[in-house]
VOTORKE-627416 format. One record per residue: residue in three letters; z, x, y of N, C-alpha, C, O in turn. Coordinates in pm, 1 decimal, decimal comma, always signed. Atoms other than C-alpha are relative to their C-alpha. Example, Ala and Ser with C-alpha at 12.3 -4.5 7.8 and 13.67 -1.06 7.14 Angstrom:
BEGIN
<r res="ALA" n_w="+0,0" n_u="+89,0" n_v="-119,0" ca_w="+780,0" ca_u="+1230,0" ca_v="-450,0" c_w="+0,0" c_u="+90,0" c_v="+120,0" o_w="+66,5" o_u="+193,6" o_v="+118,1"/>
<r res="SER" n_w="-6,0" n_u="-82,0" n_v="-119,0" ca_w="+714,0" ca_u="+1367,0" ca_v="-106,0" c_w="+73,0" c_u="-77,0" c_v="+109,0" o_w="+89,9" o_u="-26,1" o_v="+219,8"/>
***
This chain:
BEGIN
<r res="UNK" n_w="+16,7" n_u="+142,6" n_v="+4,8" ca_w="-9912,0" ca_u="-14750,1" ca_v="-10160,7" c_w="-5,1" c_u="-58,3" c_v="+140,9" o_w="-86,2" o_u="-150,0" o_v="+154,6"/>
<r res="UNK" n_w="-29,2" n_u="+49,3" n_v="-84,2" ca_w="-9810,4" ca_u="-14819,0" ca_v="-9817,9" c_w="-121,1" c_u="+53,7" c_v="+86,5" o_w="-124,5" o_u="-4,5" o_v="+194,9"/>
<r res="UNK" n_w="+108,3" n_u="-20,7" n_v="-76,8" ca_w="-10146,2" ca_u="-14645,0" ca_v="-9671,3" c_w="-128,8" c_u="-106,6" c_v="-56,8" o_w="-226,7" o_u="-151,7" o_v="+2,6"/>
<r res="UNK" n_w="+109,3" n_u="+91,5" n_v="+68,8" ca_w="-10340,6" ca_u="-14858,4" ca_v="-9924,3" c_w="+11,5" c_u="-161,2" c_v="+57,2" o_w="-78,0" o_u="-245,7" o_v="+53,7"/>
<r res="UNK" n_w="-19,1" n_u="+172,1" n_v="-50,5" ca_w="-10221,7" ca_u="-15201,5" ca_v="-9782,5" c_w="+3,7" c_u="+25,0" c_v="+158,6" o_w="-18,0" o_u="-84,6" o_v="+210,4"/>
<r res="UNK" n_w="-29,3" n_u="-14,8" n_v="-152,2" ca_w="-10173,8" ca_u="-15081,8" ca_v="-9390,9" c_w="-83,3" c_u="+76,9" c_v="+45,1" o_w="-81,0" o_u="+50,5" o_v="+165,3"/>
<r res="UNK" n_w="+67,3" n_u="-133,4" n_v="-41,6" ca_w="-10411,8" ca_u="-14778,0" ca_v="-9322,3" c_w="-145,9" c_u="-69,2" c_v="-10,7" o_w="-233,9" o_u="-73,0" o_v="+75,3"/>
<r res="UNK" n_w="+186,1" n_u="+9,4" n_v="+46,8" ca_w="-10743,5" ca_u="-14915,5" ca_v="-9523,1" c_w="+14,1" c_u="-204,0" c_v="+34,6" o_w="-24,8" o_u="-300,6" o_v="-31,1"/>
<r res="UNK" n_w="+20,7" n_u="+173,7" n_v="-50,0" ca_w="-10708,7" ca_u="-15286,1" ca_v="-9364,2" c_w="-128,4" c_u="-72,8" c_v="+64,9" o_w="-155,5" o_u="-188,3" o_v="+97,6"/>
<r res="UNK" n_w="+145,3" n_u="+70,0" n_v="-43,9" ca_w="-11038,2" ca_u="-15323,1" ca_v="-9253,2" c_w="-80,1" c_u="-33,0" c_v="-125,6" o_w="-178,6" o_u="-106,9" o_v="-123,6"/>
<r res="UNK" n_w="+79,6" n_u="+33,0" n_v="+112,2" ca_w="-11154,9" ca_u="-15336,3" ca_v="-9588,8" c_w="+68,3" c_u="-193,1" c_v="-58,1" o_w="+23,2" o_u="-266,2" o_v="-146,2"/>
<r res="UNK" n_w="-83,3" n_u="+121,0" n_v="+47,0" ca_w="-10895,7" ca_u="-15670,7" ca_v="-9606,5" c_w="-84,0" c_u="-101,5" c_v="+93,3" o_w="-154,0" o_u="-180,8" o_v="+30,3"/>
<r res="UNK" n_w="+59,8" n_u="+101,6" n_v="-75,2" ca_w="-11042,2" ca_u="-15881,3" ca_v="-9327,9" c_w="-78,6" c_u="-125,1" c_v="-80,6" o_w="-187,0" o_u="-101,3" o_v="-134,0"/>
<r res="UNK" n_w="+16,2" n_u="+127,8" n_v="+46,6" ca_w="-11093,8" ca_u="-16231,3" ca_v="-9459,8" c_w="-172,1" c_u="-28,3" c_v="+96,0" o_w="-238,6" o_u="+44,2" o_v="+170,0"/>
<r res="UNK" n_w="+115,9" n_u="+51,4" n_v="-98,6" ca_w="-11399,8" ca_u="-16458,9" ca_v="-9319,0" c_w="+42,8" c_u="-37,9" c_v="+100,5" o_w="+165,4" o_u="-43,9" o_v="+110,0"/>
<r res="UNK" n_w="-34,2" n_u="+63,1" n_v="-168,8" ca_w="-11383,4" ca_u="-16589,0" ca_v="-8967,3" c_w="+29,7" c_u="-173,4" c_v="-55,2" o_w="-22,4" o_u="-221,7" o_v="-155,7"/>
<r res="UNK" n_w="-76,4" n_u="-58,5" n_v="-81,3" ca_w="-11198,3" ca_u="-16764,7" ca_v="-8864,0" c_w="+154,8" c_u="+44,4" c_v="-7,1" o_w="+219,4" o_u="+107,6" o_v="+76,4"/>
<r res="UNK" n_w="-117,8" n_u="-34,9" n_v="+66,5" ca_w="-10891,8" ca_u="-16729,3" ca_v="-9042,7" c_w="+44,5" c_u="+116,0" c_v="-37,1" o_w="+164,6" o_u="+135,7" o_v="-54,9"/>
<r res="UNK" n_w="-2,6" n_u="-100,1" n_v="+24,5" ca_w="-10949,7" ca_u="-16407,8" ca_v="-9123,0" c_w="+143,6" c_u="+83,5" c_v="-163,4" o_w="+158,5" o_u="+196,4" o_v="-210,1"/>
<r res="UNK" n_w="-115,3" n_u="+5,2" n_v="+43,1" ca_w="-10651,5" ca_u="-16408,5" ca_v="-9345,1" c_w="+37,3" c_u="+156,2" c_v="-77,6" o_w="+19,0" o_u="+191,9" o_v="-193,9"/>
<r res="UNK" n_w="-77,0" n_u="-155,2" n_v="+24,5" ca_w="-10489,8" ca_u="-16039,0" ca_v="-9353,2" c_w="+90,3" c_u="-7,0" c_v="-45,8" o_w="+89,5" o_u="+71,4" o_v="-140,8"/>
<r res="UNK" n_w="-87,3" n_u="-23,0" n_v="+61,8" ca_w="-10195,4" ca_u="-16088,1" ca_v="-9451,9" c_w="-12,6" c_u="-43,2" c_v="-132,4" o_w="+26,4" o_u="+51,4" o_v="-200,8"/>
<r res="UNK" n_w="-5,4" n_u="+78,5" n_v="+125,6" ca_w="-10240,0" ca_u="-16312,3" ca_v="-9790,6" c_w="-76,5" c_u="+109,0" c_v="-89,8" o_w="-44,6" o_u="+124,9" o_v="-207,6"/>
<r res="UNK" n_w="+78,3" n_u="-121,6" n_v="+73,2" ca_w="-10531,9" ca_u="-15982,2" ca_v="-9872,2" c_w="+119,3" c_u="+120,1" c_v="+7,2" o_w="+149,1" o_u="+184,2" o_v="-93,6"/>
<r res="UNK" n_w="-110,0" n_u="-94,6" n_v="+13,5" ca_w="-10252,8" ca_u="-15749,9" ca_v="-9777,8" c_w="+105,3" c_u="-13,4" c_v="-106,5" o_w="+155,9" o_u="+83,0" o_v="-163,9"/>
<r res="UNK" n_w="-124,9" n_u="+45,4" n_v="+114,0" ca_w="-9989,6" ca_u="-15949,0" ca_v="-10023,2" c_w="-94,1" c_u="+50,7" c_v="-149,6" o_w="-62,1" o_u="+129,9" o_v="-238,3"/>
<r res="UNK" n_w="+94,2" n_u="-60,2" n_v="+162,5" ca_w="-10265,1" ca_u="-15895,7" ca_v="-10322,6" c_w="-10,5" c_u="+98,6" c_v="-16,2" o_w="+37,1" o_u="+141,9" o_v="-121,1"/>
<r res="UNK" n_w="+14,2" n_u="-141,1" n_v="-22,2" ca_w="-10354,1" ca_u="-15566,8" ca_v="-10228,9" c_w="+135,3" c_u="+70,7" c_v="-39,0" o_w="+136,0" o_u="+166,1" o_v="-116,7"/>
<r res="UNK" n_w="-119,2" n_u="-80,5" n_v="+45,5" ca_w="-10002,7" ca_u="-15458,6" ca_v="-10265,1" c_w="+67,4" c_u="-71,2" c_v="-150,8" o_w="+165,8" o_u="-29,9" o_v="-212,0"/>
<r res="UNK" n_w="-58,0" n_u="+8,2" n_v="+192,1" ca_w="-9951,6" ca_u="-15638,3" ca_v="-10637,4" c_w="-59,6" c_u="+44,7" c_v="-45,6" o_w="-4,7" o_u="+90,3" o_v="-145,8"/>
<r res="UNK" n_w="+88,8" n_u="-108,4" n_v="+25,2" ca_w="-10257,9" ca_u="-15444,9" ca_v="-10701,2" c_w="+15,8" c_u="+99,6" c_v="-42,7" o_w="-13,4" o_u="+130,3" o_v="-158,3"/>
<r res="UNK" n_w="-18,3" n_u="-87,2" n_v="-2,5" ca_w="-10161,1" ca_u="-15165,4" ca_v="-10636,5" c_w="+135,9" c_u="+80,6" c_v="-103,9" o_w="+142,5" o_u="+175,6" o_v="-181,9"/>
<r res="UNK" n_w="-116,2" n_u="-11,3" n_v="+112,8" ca_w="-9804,9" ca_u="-15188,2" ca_v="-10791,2" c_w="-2,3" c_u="+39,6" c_v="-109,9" o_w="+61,8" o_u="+128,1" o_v="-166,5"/>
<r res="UNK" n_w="+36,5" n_u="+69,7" n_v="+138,6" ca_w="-9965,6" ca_u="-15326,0" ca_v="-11091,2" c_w="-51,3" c_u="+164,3" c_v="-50,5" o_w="+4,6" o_u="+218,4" o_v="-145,9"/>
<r res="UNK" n_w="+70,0" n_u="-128,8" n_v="+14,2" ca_w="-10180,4" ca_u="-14975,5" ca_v="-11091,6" c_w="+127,3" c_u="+171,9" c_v="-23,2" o_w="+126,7" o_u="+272,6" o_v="-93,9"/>
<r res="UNK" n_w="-93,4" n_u="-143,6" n_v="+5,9" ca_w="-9874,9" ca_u="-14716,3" ca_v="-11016,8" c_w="+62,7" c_u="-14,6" c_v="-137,3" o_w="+63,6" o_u="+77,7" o_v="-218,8"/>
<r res="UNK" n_w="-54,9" n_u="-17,9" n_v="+96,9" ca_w="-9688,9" ca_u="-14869,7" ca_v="-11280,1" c_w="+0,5" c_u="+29,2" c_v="-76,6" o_w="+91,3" o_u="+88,8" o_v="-134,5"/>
<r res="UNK" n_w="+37,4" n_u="-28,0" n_v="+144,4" ca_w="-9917,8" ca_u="-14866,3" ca_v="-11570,1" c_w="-47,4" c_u="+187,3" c_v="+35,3" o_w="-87,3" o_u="+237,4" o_v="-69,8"/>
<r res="UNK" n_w="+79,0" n_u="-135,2" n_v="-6,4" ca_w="-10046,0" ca_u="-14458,5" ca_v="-11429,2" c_w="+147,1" c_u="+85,7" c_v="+27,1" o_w="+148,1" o_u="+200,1" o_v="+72,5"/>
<r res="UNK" n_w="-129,8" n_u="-84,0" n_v="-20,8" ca_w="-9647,5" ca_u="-14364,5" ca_v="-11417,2" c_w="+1,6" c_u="+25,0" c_v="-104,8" o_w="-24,6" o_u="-61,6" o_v="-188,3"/>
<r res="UNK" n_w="-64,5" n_u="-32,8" n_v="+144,2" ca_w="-9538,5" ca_u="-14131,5" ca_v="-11715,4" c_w="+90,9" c_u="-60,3" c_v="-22,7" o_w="+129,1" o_u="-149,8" o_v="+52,7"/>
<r res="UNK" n_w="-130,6" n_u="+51,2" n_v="+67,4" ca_w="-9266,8" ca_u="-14216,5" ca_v="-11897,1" c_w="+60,9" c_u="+97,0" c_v="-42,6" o_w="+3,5" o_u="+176,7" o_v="-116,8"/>
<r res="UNK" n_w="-90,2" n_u="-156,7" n_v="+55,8" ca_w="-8997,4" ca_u="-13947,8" ca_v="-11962,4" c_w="+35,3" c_u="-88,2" c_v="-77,8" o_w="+51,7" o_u="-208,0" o_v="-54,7"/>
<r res="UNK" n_w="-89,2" n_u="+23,2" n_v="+135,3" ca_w="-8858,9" ca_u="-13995,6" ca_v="-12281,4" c_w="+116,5" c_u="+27,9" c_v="+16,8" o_w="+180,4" o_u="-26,7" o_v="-73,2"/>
<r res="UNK" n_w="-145,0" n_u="-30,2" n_v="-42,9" ca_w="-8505,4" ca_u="-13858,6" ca_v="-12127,8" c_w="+71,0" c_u="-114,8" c_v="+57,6" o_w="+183,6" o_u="-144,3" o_v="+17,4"/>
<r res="UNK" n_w="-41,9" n_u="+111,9" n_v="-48,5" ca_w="-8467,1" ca_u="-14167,8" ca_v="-11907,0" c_w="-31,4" c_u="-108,5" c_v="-51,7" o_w="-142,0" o_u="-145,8" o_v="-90,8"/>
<r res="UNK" n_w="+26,0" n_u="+114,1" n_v="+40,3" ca_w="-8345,2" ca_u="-14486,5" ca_v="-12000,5" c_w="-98,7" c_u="-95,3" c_v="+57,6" o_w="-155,0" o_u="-56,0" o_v="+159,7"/>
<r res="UNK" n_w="+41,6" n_u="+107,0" n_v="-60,3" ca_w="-8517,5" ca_u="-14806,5" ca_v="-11928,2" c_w="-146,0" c_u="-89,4" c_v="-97,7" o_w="-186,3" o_u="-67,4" o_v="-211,8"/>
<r res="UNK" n_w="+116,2" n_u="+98,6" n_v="+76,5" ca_w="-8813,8" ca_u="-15067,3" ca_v="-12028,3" c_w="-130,3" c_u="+75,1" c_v="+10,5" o_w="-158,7" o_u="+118,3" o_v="+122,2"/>
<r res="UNK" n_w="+145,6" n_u="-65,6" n_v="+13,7" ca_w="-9162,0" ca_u="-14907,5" ca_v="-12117,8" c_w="-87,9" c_u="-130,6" c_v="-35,8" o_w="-158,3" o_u="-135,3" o_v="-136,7"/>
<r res="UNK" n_w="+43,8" n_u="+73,5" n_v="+3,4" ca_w="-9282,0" ca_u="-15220,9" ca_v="-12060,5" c_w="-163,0" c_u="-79,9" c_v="+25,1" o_w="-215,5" o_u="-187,4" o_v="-3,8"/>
<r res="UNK" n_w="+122,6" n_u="-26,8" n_v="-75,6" ca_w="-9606,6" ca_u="-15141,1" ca_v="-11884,9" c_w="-131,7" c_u="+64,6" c_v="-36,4" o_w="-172,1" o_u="+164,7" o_v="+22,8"/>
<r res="UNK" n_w="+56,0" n_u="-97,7" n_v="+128,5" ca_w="-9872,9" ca_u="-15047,8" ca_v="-12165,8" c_w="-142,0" c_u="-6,9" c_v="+113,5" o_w="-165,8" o_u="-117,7" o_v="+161,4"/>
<r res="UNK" n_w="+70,3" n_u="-44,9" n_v="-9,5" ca_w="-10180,9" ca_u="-14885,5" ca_v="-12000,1" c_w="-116,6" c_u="-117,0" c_v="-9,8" o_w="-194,0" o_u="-99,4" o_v="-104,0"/>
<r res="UNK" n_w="+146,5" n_u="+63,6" n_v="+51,6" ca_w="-10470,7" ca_u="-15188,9" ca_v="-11975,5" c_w="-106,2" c_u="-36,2" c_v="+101,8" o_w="-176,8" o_u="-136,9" o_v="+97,4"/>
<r res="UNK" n_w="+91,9" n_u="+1,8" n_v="-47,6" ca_w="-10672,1" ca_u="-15089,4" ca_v="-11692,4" c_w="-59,9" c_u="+146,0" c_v="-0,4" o_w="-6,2" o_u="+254,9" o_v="-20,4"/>
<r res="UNK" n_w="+116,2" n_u="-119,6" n_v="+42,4" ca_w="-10954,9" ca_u="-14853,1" ca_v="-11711,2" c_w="+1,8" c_u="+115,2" c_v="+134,1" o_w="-49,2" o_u="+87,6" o_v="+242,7"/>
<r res="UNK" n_w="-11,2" n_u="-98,1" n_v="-148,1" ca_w="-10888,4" ca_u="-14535,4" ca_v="-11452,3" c_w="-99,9" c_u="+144,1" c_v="-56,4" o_w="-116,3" o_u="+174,8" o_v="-174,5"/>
<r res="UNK" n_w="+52,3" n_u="-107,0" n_v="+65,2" ca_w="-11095,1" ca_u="-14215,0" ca_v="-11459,2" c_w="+86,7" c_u="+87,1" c_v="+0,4" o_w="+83,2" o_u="+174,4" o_v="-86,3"/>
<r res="UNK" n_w="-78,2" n_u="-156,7" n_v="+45,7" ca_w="-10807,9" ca_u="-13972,5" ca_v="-11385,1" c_w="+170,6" c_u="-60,6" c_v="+58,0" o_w="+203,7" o_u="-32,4" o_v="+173,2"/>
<r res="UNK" n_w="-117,5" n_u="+64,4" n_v="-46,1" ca_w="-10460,6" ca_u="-14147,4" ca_v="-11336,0" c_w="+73,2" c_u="+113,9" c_v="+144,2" o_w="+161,4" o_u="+54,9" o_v="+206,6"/>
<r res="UNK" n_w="-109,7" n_u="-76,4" n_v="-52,7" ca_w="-10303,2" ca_u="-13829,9" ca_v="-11094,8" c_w="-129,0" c_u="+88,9" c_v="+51,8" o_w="-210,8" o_u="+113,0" o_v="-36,9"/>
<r res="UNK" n_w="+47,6" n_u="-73,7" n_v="-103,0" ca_w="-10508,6" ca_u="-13616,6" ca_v="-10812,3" c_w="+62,4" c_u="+69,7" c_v="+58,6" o_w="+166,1" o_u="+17,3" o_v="+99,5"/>
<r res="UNK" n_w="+9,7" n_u="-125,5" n_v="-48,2" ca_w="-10471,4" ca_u="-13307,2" ca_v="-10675,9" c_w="+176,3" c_u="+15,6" c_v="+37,6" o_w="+256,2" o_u="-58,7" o_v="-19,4"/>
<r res="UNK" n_w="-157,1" n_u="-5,3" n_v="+23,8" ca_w="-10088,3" ca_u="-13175,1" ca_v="-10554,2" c_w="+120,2" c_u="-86,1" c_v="+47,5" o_w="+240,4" o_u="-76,9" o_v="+22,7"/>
<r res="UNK" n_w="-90,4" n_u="+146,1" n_v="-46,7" ca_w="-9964,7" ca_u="-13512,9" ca_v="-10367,2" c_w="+8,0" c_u="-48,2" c_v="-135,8" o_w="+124,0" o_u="-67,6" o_v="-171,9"/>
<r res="UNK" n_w="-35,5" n_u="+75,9" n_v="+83,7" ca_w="-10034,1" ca_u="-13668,8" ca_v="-10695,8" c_w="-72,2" c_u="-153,4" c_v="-18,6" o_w="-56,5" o_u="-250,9" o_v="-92,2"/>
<r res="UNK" n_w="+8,9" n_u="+180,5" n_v="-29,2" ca_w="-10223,6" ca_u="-13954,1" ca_v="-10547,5" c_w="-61,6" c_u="-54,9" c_v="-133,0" o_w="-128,1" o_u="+1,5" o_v="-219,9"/>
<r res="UNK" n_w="+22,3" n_u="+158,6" n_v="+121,6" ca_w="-10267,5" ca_u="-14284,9" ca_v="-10790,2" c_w="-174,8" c_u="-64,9" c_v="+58,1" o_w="-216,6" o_u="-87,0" o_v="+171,7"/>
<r res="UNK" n_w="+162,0" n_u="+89,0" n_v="-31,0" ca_w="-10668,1" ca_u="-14452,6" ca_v="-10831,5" c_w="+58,8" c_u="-147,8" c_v="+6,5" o_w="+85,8" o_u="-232,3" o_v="-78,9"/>
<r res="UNK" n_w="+42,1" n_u="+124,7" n_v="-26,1" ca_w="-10641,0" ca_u="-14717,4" ca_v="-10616,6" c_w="-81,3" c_u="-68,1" c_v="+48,8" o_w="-66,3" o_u="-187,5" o_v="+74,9"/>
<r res="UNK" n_w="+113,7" n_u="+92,2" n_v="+21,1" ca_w="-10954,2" ca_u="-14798,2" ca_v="-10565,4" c_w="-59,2" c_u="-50,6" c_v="-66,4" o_w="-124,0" o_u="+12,3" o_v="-150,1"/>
<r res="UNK" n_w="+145,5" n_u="+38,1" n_v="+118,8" ca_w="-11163,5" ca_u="-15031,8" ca_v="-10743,0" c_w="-105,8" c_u="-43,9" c_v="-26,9" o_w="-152,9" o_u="-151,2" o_v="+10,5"/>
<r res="UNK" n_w="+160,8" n_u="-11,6" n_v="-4,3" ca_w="-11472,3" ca_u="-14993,1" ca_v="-10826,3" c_w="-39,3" c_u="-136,4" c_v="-81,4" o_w="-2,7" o_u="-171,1" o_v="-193,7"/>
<r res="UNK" n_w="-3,4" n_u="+116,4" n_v="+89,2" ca_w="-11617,3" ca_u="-15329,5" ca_v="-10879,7" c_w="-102,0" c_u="+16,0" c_v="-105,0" o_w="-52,4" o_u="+51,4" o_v="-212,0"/>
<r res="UNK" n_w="+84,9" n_u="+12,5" n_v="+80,4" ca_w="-11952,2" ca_u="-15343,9" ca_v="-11066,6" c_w="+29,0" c_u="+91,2" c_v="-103,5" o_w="+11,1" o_u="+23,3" o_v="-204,6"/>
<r res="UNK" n_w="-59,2" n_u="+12,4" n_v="+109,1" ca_w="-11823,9" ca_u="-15132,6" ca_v="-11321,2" c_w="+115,8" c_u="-7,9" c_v="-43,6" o_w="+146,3" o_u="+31,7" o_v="-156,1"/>
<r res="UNK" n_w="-153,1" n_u="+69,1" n_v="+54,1" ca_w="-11482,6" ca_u="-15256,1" ca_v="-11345,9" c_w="+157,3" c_u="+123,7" c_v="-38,6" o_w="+263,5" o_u="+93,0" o_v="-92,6"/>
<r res="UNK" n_w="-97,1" n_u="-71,4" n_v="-27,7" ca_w="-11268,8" ca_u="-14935,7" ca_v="-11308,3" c_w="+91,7" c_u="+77,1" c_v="+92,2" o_w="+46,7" o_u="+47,9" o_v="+203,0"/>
<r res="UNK" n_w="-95,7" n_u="-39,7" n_v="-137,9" ca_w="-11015,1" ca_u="-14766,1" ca_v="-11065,9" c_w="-48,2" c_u="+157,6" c_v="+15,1" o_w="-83,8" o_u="+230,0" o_v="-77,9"/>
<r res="UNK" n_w="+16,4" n_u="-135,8" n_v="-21,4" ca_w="-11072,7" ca_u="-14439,9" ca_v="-10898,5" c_w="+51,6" c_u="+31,3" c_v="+149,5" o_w="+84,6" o_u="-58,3" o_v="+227,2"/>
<r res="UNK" n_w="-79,3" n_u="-85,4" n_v="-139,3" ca_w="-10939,4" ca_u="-14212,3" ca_v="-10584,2" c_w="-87,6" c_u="+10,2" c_v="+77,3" o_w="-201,1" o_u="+56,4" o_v="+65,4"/>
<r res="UNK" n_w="+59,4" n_u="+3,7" n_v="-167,4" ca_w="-11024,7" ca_u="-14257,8" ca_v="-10242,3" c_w="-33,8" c_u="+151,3" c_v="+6,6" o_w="-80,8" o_u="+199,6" o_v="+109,6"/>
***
């Protein structure tokens, strides 16, 4: 998460002259949140709220042996996929 809001920041750059990075950085990281949460399993062993039902469209929630999460998204057709 923290390479997706700090690393890929050129893709954030606002218009001139305001440019406004940080306010794209604040979205970018509820974004992203929003994305780990619903692409986290759920153990059935641990308590807690399964509050987070699955309602964006990803092609493969979990990549290669880091594990990484699709947070990119692909606009024109409207789903998430891995950098």
């Amino acid at each position: 998460m923290e390479s997706e809001v700090n690393v890929s920041y050129n893709e954030l750059w606002g218009p001139k002259p305001g440019y406004q990075l940080l306010t794209n950085q604040l979205q970018r990281l509820c974004m992203v949140l929003d994305v780990y949460l619903e692409t986290e399993s759920h153990d059935p062993s641990v308590e807690g709220p399964k509050e987070f039902p699955q309602e964006k469209m990803c092609l493969r929630l979990v990549r290669g042996p880091t594990r990484m999460k699709p947070f990119k998204f692909n606009y024109p057709q409207g789903f998430f996929s891995h950098r």
